[in-house]
C-alpha positions, 0 to 999 in steps of 0.5 A: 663062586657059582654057576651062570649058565653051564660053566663050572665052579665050587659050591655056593652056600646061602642063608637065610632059607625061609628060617634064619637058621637054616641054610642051603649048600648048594654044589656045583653039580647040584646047580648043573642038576637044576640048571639040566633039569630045567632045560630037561622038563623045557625051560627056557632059561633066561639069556643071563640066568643065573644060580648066583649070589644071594638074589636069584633075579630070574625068580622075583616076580613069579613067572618063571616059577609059574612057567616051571609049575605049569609044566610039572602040573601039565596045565596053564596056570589061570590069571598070571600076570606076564609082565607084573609091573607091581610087587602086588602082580608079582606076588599074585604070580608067586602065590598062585604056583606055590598055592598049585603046589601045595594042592598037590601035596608037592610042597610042604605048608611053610612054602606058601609062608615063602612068597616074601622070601621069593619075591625078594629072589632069596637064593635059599628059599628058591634053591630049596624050592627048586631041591624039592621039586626037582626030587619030586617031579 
């Protein structure tokens, strides 16, 4: 069980996180805490968005990732693919926020090491990205 949207359930537990080891329990208020922040810093979260499962569709071709990096870094992000048709465009995106982020210290190494994970919607790895971020910001 998990959240879509803003309706209410228990709390979701995934691994795989970036280290086979590791695993990220994600609550309930914890994903209405990322759902809120988003729509707060003003993201337009996708009609069927999601939190779910292991995959975290929204995610795997990097846009929206580039559209929450941009507003916390308050600047547009050059040379993103808007509608990557590619896993080579989809990476580009993904890479590019995550290179942005470690630039600013906001993101530990092991992240840019996360593309593969993100580009395949790894719920762990992406979930953990969003903690972060959202502690940081």
């Amino acid at each position: 069980m998990c959240i879509r949207d803003r309706s209410g359930v228990s709390a979701l537990r995934i691994g795989g996180a970036l280290d086979e080891s590791e695993s990220v329990e994600v609550s309930e208020e914890e994903q209405r805490r990322i759902i809120d922040w988003l729509e707060v810093i003003g993201i337009k979260l996708p009609e069927h968005f999601s939190l779910c499962g292991s995959t975290l569709e929204a995610f795997k071709d990097g846009v929206l990732l580039c559209q929450i990096v941009g507003i916390l870094e308050k600047k547009n992000i050059e040379g993103i693919v808007a509608k990557p048709r590619s896993a080579a465009s989809a990476k580009h995106n993904i890479r590019r926020a995550l290179e942005i982020l470690y630039k600013k210290s906001a993101i530990p190494f092991h992240y840019l090491e996360a593309v593969e994970e993100i580009y395949r919607g790894d719920a762990g790895a992406i979930l953990g990205l969003l903690k972060l971020l959202r502690k940081v910001y």
